[in-house]
BAVO-640966 format. One record per residue (C-alpha): residue number from 1; x, y, z; residue in three letters. Coordinates in steps of 0.5 Angstrom, whole numbers, plus 500, padded with zeros to 3 digits. Layout:
<pos NUM | c1 X | c2 Y | c3 Z | code Ala> $
...
This chain:
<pos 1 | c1 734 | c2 098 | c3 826 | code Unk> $
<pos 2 | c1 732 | c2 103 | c3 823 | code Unk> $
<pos 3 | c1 727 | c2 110 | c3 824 | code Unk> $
<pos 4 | c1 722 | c2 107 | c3 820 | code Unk> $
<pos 5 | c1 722 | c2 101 | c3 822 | code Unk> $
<pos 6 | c1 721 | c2 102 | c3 829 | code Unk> $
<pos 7 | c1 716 | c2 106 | c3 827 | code Unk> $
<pos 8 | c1 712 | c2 101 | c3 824 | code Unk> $
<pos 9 | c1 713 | c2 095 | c3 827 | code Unk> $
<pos 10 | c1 709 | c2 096 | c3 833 | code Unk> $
<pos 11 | c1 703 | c2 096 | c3 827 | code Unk> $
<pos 12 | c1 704 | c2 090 | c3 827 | code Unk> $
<pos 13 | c1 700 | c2 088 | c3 832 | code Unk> $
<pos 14 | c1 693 | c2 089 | c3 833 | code Unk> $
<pos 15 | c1 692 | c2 090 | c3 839 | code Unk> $
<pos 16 | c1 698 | c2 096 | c3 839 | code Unk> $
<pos 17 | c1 694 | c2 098 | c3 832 | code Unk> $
<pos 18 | c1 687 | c2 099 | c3 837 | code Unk> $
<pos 19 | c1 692 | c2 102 | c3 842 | code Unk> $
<pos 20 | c1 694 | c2 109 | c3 838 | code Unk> $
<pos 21 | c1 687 | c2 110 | c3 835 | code Unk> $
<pos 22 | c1 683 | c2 109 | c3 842 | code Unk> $
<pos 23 | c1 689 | c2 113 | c3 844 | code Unk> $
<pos 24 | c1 689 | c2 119 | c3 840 | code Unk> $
<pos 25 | c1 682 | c2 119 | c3 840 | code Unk> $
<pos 26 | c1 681 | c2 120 | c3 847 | code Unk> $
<pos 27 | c1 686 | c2 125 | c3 847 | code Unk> $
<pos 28 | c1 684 | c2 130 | c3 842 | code Unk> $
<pos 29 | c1 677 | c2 130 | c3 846 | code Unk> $
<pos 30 | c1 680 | c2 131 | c3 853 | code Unk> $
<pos 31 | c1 684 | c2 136 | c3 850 | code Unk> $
<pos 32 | c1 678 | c2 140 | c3 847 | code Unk> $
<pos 33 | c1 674 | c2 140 | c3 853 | code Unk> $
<pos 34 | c1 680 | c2 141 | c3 858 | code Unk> $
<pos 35 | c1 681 | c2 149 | c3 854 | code Unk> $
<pos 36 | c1 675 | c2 151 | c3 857 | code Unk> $
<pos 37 | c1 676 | c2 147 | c3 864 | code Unk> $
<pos 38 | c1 683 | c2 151 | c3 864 | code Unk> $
<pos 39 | c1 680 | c2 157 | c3 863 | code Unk> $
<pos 40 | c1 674 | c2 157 | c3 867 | code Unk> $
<pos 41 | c1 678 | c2 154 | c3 873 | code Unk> $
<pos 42 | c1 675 | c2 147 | c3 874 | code Unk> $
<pos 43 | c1 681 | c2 143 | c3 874 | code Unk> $
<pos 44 | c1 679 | c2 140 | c3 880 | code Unk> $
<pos 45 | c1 673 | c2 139 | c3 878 | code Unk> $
<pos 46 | c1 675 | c2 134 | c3 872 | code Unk> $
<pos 47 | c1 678 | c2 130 | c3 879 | code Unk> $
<pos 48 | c1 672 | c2 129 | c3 882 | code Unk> $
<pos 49 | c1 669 | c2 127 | c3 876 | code Unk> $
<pos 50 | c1 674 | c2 122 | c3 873 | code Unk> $
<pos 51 | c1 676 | c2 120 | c3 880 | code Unk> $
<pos 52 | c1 667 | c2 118 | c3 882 | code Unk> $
<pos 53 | c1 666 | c2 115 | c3 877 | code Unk> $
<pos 54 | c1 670 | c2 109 | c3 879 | code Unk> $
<pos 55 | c1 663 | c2 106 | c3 883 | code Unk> $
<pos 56 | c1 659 | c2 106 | c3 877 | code Unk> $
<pos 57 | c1 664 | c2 101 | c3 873 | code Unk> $
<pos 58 | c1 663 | c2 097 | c3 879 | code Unk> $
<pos 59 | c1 656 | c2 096 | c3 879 | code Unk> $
<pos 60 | c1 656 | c2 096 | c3 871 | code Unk> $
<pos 61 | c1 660 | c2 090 | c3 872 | code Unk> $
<pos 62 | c1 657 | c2 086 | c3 878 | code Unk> $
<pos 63 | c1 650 | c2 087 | c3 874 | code Unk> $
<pos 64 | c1 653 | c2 086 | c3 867 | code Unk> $
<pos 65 | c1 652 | c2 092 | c3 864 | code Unk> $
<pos 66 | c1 657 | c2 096 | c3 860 | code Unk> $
<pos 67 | c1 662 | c2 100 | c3 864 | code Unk> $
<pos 68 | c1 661 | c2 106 | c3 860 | code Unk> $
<pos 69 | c1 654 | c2 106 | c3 863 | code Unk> $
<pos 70 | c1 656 | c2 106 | c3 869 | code Unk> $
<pos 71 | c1 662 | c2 111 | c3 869 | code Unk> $
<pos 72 | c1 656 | c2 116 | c3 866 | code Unk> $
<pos 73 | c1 651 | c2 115 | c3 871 | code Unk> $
<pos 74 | c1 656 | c2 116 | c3 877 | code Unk> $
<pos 75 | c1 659 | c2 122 | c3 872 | code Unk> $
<pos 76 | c1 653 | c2 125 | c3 872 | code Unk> $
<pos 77 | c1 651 | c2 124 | c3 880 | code Unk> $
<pos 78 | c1 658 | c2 127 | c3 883 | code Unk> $
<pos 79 | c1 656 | c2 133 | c3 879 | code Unk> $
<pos 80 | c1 649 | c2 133 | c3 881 | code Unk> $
<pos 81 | c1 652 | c2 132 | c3 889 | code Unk> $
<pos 82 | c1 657 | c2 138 | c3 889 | code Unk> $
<pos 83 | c1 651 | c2 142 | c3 885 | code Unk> $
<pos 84 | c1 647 | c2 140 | c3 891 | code Unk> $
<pos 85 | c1 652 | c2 141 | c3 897 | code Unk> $
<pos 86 | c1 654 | c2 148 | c3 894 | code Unk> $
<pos 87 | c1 647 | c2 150 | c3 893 | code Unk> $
<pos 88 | c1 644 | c2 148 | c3 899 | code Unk> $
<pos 89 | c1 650 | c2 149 | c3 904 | code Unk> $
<pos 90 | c1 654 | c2 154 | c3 907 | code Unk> $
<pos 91 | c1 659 | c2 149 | c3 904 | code Unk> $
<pos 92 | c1 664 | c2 152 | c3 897 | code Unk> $
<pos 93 | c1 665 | c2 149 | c3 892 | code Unk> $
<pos 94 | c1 672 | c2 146 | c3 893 | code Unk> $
<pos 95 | c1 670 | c2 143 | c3 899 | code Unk> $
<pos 96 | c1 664 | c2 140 | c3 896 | code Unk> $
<pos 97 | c1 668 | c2 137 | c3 891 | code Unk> $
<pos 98 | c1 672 | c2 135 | c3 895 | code Unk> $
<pos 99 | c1 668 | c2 131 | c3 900 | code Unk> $
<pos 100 | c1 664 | c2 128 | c3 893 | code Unk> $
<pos 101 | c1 668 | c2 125 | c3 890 | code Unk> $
<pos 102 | c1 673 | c2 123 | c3 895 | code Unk> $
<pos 103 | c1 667 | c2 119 | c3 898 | code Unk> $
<pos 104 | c1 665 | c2 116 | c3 892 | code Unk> $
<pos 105 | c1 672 | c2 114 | c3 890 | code Unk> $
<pos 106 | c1 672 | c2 110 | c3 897 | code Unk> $
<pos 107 | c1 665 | c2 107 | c3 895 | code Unk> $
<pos 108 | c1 669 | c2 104 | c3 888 | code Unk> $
<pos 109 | c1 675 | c2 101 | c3 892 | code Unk> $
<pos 110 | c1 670 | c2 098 | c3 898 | code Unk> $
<pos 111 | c1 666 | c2 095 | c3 892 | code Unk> $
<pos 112 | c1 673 | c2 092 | c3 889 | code Unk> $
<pos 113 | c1 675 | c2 089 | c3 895 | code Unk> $
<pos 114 | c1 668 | c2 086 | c3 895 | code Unk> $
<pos 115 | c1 666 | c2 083 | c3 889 | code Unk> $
<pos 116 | c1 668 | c2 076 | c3 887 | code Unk> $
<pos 117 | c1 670 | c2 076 | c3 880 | code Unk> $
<pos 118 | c1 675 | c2 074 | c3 874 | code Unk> $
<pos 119 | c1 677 | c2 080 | c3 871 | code Unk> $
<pos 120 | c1 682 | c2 084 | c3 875 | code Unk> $
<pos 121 | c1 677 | c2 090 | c3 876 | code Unk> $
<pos 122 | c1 684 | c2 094 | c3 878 | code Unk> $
<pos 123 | c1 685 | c2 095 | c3 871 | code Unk> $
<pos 124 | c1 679 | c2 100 | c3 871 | code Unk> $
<pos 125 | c1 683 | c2 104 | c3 877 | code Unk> $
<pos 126 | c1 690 | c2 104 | c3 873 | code Unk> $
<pos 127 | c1 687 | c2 104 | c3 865 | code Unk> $
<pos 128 | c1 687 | c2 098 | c3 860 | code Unk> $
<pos 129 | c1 690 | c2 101 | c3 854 | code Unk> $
<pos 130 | c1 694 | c2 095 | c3 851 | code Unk> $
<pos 131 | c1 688 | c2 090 | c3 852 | code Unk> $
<pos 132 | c1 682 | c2 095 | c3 849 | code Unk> $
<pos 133 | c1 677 | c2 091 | c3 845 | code Unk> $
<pos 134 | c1 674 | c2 092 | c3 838 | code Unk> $
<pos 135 | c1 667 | c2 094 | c3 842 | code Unk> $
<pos 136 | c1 671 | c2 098 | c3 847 | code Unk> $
<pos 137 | c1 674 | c2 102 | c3 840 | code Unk> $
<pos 138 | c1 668 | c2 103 | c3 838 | code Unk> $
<pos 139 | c1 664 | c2 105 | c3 844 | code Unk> $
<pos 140 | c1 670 | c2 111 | c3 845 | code Unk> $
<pos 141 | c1 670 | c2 112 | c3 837 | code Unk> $
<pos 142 | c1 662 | c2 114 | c3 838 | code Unk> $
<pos 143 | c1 662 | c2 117 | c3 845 | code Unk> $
<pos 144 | c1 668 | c2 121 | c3 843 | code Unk> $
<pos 145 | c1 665 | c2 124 | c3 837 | code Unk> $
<pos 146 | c1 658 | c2 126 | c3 842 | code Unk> $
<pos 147 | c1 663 | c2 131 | c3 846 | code Unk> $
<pos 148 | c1 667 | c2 132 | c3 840 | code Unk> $
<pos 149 | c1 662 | c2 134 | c3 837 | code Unk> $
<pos 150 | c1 657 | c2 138 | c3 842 | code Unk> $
<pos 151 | c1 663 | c2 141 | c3 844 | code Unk> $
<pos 152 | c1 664 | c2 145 | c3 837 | code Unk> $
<pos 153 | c1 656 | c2 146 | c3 836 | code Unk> $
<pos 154 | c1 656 | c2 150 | c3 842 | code Unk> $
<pos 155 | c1 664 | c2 153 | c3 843 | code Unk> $
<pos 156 | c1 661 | c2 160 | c3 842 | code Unk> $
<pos 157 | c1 656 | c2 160 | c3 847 | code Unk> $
<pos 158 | c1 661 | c2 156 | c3 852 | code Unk> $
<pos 159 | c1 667 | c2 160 | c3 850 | code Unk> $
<pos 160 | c1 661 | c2 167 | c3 852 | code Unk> $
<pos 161 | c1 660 | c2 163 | c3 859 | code Unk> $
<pos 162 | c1 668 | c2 161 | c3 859 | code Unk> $
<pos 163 | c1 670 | c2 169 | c3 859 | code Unk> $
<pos 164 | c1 663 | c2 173 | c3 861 | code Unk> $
<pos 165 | c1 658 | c2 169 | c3 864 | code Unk> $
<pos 166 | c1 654 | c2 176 | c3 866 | code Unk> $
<pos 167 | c1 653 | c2 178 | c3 858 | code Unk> $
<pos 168 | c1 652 | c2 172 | c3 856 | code Unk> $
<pos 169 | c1 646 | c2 172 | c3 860 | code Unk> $
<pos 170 | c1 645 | c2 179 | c3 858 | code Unk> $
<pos 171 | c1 644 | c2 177 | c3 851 | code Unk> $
<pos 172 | c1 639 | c2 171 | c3 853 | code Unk> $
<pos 173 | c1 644 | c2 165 | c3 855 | code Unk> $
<pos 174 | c1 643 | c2 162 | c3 860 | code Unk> $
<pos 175 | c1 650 | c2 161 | c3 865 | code Unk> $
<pos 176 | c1 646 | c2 154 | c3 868 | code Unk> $
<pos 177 | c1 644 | c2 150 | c3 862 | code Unk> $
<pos 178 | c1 651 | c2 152 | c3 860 | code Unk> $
<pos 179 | c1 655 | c2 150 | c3 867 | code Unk> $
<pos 180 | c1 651 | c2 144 | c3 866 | code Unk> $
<pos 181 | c1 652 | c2 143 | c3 859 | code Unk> $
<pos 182 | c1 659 | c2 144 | c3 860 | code Unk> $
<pos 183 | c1 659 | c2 138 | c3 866 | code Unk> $
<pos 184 | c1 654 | c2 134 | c3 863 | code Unk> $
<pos 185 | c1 661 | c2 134 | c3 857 | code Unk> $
<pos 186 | c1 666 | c2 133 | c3 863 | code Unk> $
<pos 187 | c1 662 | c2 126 | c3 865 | code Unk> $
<pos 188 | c1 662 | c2 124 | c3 858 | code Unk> $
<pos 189 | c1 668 | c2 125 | c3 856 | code Unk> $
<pos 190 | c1 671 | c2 122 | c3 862 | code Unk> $
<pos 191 | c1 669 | c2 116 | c3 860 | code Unk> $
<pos 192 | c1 671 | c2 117 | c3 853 | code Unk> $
<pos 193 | c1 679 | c2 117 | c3 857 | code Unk> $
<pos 194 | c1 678 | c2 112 | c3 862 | code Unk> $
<pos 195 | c1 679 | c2 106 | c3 858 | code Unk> $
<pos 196 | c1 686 | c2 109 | c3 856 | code Unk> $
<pos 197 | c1 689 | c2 112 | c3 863 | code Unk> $
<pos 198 | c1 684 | c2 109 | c3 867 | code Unk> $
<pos 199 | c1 680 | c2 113 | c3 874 | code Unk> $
<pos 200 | c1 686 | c2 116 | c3 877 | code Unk> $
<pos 201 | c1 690 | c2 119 | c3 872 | code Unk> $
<pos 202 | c1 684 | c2 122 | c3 867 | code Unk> $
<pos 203 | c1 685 | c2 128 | c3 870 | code Unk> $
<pos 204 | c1 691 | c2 128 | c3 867 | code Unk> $
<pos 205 | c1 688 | c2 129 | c3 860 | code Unk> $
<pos 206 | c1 683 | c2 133 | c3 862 | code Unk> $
<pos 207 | c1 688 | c2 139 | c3 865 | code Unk> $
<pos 208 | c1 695 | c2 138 | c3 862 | code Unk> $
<pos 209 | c1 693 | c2 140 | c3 854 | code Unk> $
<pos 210 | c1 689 | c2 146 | c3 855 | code Unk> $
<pos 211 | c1 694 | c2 147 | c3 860 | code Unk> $
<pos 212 | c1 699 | c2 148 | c3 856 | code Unk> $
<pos 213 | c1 696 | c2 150 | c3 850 | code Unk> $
<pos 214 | c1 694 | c2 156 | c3 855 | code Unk> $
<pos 215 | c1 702 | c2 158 | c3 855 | code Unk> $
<pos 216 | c1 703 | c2 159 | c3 848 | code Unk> $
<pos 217 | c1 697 | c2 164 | c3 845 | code Unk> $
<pos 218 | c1 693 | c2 168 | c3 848 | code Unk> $
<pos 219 | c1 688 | c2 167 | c3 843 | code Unk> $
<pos 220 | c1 683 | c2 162 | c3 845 | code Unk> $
<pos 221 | c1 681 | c2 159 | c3 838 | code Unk> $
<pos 222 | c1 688 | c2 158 | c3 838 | code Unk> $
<pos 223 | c1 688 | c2 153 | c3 844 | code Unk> $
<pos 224 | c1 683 | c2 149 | c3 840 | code Unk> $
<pos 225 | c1 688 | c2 148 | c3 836 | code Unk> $
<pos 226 | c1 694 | c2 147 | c3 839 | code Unk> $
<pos 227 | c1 691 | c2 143 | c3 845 | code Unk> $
<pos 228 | c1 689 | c2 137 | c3 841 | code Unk> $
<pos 229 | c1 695 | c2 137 | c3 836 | code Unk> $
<pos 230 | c1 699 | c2 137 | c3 842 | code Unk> $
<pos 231 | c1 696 | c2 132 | c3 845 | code Unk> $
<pos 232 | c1 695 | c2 127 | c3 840 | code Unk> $
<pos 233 | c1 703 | c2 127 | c3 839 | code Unk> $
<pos 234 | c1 704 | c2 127 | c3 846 | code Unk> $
<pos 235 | c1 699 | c2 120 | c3 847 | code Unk> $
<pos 236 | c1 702 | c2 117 | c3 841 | code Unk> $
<pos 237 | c1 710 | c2 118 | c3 843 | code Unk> $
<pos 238 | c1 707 | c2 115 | c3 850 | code Unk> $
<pos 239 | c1 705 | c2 109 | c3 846 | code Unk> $
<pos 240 | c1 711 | c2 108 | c3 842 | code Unk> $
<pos 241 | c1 715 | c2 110 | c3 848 | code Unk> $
<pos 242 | c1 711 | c2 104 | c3 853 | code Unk> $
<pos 243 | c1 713 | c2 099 | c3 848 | code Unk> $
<pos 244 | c1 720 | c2 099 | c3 846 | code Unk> $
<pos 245 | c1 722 | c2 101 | c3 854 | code Unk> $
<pos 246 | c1 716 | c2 097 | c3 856 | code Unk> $
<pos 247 | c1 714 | c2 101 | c3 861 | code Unk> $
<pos 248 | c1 705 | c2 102 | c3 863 | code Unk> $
<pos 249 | c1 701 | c2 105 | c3 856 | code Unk> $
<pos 250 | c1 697 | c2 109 | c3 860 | code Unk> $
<pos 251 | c1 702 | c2 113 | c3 865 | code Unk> $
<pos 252 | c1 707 | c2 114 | c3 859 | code Unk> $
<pos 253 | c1 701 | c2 118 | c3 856 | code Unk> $
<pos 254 | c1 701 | c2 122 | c3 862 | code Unk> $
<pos 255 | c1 708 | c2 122 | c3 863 | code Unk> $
<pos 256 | c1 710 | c2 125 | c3 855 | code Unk> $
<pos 257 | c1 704 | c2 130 | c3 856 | code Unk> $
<pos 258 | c1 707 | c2 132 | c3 862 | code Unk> $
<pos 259 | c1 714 | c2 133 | c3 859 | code Unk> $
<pos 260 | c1 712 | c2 136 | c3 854 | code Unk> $
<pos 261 | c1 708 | c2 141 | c3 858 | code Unk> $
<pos 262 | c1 715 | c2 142 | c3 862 | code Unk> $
<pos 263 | c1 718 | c2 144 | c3 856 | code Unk> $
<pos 264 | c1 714 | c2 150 | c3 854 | code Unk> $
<pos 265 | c1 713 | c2 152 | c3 861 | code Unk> $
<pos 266 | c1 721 | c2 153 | c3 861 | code Unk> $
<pos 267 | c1 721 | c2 156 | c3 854 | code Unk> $
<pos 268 | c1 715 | c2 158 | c3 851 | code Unk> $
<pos 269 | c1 718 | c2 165 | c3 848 | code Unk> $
<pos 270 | c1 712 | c2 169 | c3 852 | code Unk> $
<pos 271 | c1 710 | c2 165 | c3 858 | code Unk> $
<pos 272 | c1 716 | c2 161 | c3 859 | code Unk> $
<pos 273 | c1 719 | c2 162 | c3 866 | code Unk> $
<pos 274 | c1 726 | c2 161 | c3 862 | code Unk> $
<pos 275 | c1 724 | c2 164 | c3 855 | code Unk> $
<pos 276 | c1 722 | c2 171 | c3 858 | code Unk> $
<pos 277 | c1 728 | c2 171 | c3 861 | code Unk> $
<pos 278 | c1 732 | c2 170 | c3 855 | code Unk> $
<pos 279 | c1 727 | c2 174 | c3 850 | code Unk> $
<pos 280 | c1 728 | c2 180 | c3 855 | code Unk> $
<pos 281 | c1 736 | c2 180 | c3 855 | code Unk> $
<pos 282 | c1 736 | c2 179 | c3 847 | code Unk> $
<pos 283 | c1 731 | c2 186 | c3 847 | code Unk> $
<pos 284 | c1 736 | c2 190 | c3 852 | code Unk> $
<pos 285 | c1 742 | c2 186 | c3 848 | code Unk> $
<pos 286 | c1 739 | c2 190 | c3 842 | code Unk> $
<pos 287 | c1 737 | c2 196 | c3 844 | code Unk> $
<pos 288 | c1 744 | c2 197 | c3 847 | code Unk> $
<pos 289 | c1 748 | c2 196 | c3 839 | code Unk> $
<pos 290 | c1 742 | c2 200 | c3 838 | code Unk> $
<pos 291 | c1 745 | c2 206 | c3 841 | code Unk> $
């Protein structure tokens, strides 16, 4: 078998087809998204989300509602939680987000066990990548496009909040709204992944992109690039990777990105742990013949 044809057999297929698009389509969100979540600093903060959601996908099925419609309400109410806990307590931030979405993470696995139902519910903890539906790429293509959009509308203000939240409020932003927008984004997008991944490895997604877009430029428009270019690559080599090693679609996904994050952290010329080091004796090398 040749290149091409590996490369095109798994097209053949439907679901394989659905697979790639829902994918790359959730990728390239998180991947937007985890720029500013790196650089603020709320890593933690994209696992609490992703991982409180899973009571409100629980609920959505017990009632018949959409799963997404679920997963955004509980979204959205872990993040109001750790806003309040903060706020109105002695409690941090990290300790906040900690005891949140710990509890409404055992909240969704004691609604598991005790719900009768045909549908293995384990799929929404573990993703689902193989089995997503035309409604199911439709409903990530529309919510994707949301964040995504949002998210370019409203870059300068964030990036403002991102680097200088004083001067943004020096120059008539409000650092509030922006925070909230910026998690309100955070909830909507994690529903966007959860399909692919499932709850417990959507952090993945929103952290490993910026991640490692952050050490190969110090520009952040930059990052915005270079993160979701990344990422798309890295969500479609998992899928073709999953298929001819029959290995799970979703933790595949994770897996590349984290290999390719790897990479980069070990070689990247200007942050790589190895890179440097081989940049540094190649300038001394230099300098050496210089004299």
């Amino acid at each position: 078998m040749d290149l091409l044809e590996m490369l095109l057999e798994p097209l053949s297929y439907d679901f394989m087809v659905r697979a790639i698009v829902t994918t790359a389509l959730a990728a390239i969100v998180c991947a937007v998204l985890s720029c500013w979540l790196v650089l603020i600093g709320w890593s933690l903060m994209g696992d609490a989300v992703s991982h409180a959601v899973l009571p409100g996908v629980v609920l959505a099925y017990i009632v018949g509602a959409p799963f997404a419609l679920g997963a955004l309400v509980f979204a959205l109410i872990a993040v109001t939680l750790i806003g309040v806990v903060r706020n109105t307590s002695r409690v941090k931030e990290d300790a906040a987000i900690g005891i949140v979405f710990s509890s409404l993470f055992a909240l969704g696995l004691v609604l598991i066990s005790v719900t009768p139902s045909q549908t293995d519910l384990n799929h929404i903890i573990f993703g689902n990548l193989l089995g997503v539906s035309i409604p199911d790429l439709i409903q990530v293509l529309v919510l994707g496009v949301v964040a995504f959009a949002i998210l370019i509308l409203k870059r300068r203000d964030l990036t403002l909040y991102a680097f200088d939240p004083t001067h943004a409020h020096a120059i008539g932003l409000s650092p509030k709204r922006l925070g909230a927008l910026l998690l309100g984004l955070l909830a909507l997008t994690s529903v966007v992944a959860l399909q692919t991944v499932g709850v417990v490895l959507v952090v993945a997604m929103l952290i490993i992109p910026g991640a490692t877009a952050y050490l190969l430029t110090d520009r952040f428009s930059r990052m915005l690039v270079i993160a979701p270019a990344i990422s798309a690559v890295c969500s479609i080599a998992g899928i073709y990777l999953s298929y001819y090693l029959d290995t799970a679609s979703g933790a595949m996904v994770v897996l590349t990105q984290g290999a390719v994050f790897a990479v980069v952290y070990l070689f990247s010329p200007r942050q790589g742990l190895i890179g440097t080091r081989l940049a540094k004796a190649r300038r001394k090398k230099a300098t050496a013949l210089a004299i």
